[in-house]
C-alpha positions as CSV (number, residue, x, y, z in Angstrom):
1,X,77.3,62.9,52.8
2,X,81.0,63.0,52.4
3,X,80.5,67.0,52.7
4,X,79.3,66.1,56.1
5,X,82.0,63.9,57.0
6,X,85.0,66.3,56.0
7,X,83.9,69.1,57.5
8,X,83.2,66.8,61.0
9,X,86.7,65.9,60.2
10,X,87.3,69.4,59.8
11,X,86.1,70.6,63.4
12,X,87.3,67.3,65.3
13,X,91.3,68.4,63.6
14,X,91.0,72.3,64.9
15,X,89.0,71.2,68.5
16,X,92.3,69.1,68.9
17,X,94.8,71.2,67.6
18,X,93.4,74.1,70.1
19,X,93.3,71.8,73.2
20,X,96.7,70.4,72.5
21,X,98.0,73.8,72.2
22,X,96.2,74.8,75.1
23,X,98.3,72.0,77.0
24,X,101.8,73.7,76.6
25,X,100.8,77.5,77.7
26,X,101.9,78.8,80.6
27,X,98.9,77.9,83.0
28,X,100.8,81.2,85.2
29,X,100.0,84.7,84.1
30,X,100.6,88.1,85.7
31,X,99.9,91.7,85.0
32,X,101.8,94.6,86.8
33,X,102.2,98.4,86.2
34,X,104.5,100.6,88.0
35,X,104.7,104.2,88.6
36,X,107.1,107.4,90.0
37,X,104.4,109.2,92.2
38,X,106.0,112.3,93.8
39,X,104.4,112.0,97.5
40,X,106.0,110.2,100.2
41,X,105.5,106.5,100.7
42,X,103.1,107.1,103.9
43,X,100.8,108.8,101.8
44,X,100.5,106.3,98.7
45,X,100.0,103.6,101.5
46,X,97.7,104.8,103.5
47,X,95.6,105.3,99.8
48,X,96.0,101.3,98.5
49,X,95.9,99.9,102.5
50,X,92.2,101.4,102.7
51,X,90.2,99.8,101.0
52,X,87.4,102.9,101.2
53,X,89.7,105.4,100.1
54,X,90.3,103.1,96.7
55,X,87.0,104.5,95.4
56,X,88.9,108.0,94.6
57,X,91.3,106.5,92.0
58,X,89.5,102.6,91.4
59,X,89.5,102.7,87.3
60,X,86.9,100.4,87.5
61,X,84.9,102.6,89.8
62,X,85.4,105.2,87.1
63,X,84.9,102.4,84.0
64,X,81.5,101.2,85.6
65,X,78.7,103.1,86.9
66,X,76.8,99.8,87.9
67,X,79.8,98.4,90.2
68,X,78.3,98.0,93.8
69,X,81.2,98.3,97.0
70,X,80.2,96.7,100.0
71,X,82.6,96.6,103.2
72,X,83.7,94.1,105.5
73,X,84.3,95.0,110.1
74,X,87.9,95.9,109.0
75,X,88.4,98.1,106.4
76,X,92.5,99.0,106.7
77,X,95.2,96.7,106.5
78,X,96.0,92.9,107.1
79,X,92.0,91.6,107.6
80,X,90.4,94.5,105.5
81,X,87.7,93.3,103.1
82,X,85.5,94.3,100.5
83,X,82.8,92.6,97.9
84,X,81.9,94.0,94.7
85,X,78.9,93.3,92.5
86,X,77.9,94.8,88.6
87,X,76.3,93.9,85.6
88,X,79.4,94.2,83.4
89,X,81.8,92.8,85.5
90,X,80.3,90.3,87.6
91,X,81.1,89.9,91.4
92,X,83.9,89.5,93.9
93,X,85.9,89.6,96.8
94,X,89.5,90.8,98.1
95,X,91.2,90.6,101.6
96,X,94.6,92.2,102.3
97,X,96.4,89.8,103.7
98,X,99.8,90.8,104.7
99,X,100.7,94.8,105.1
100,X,104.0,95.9,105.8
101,X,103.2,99.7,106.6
102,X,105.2,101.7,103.8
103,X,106.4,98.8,101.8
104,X,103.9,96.6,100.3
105,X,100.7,94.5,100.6
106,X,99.9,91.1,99.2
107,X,95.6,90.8,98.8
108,X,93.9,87.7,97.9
109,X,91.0,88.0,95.4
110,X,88.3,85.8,94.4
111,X,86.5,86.4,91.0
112,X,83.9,83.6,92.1
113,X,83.4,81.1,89.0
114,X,86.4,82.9,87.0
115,X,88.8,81.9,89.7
116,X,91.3,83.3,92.4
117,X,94.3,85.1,91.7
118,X,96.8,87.0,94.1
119,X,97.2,90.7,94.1
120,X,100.0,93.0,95.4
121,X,101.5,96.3,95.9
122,X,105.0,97.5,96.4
123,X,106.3,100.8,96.9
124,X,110.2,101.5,97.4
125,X,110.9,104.7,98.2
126,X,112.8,106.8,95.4
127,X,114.8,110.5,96.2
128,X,111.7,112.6,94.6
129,X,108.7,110.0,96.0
130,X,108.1,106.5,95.7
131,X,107.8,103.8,92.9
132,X,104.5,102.5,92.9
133,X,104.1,98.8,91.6
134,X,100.4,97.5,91.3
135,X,99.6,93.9,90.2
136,X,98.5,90.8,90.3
137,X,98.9,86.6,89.4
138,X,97.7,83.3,89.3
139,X,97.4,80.0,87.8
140,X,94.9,78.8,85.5
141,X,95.9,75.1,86.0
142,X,95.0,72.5,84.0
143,X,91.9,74.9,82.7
144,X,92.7,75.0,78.8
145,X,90.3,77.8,77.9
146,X,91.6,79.9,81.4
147,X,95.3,79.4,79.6
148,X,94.4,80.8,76.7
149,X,92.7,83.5,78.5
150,X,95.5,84.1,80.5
151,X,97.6,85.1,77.5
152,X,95.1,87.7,77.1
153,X,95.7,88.9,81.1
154,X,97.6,92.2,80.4
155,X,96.1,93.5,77.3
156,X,93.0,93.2,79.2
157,X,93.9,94.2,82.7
158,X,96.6,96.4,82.1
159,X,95.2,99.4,80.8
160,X,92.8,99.5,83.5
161,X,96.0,99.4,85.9
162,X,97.5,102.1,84.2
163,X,95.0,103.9,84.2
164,X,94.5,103.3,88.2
165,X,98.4,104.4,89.3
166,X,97.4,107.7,87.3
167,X,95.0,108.6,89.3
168,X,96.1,107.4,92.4
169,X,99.4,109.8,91.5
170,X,97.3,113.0,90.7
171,X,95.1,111.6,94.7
172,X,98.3,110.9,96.8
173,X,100.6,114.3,95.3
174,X,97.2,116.2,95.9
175,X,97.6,115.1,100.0
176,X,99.7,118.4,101.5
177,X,103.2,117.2,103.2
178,X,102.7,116.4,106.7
179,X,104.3,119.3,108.8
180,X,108.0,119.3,109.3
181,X,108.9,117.6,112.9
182,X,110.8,120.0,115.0
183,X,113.9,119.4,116.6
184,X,113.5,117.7,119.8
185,X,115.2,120.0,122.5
186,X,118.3,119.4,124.4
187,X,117.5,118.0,128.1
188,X,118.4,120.0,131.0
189,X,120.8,118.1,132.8
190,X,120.3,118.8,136.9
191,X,122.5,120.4,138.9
């Protein structure tokens, strides 16, 4: 009996020990990956502010043959959504919500029972292309288990990320330059 009782001791020390660590994480986690893609910053955006054309360099498209894409009315910038369903991966939703044509977008997702977080996308234009930044954050509250998981965000997230801007580089630098603008001509002033 006192076999019993230690070892309930035992569990009820470590159970308490994890929540009260749990307590002082950071309840706020973000992942983000960046990348020098030599095409112009028109062409990167028009790839990540269409939500159909994510499905040529989606790593998770690519990870997971059973992941189902379904599309909203709008498809392309602020108001575009898109659901996704799969076996492995469960189901979601994301909405751009702010598009600045060239710049960046801010998306909201919502993983359902595994919470929401806030996605994004920047892009500054560099001499040979643009840097492409890719990522995403959110708070885990007062969730102790979502804190813990949270310090687990980027080892689990960022590979697929990385792995995402790569082929989105190898898609956007495959897109030909558009065609050079010509000179407007000079106006003929009357006589």
């Amino acid at each position: 009996m006192k076999i019993l009782k230690r070892i309930g001791l035992v569990v009820v020390i470590i159970v308490g020990l994890v929540i009260i660590v749990g307590v002082f994480l950071p309840s706020q986690y973000e992942v983000s990956r960046s990348l020098q893609i030599e095409a112009p910053a028109a062409v990167v955006f028009a790839q990540v502010n269409d939500l159909k054309k994510m499905a040529a360099w989606s790593p998770w498209e690519e990870a997971d043959p059973t992941l189902k894409t379904t599309y909203g009315d709008v498809t392309v910038g602020k108001g575009a959504t898109s659901s996704w369903s799969s076996e492995s991966s469960g189901s979601g939703t994301m909405e751009i919500v702010e598009s600045v044509p060239n710049k960046s977008l801010a998306v909201a997702l919502d993983f359902g029972e595994m919470g929401n977080a806030d996605g994004y996308w920047t892009l500054v234009e560099t001499g040979d292309g643009v840097k492409a930044t890719w990522g995403f954050r959110g708070d885990a509250g007062w969730d102790i288990p979502g804190r813990y998981f949270g310090l687990a965000m980027d080892s689990m997230v960022g590979p697929f990320y990385d792995k995402g801007l790569a082929n989105l580089k190898r898609v956007a630098e495959a897109v030909p330059p558009p065609p050079a603008e010509e000179p407007a001509a000079d106006p003929v002033e009357p006589t």
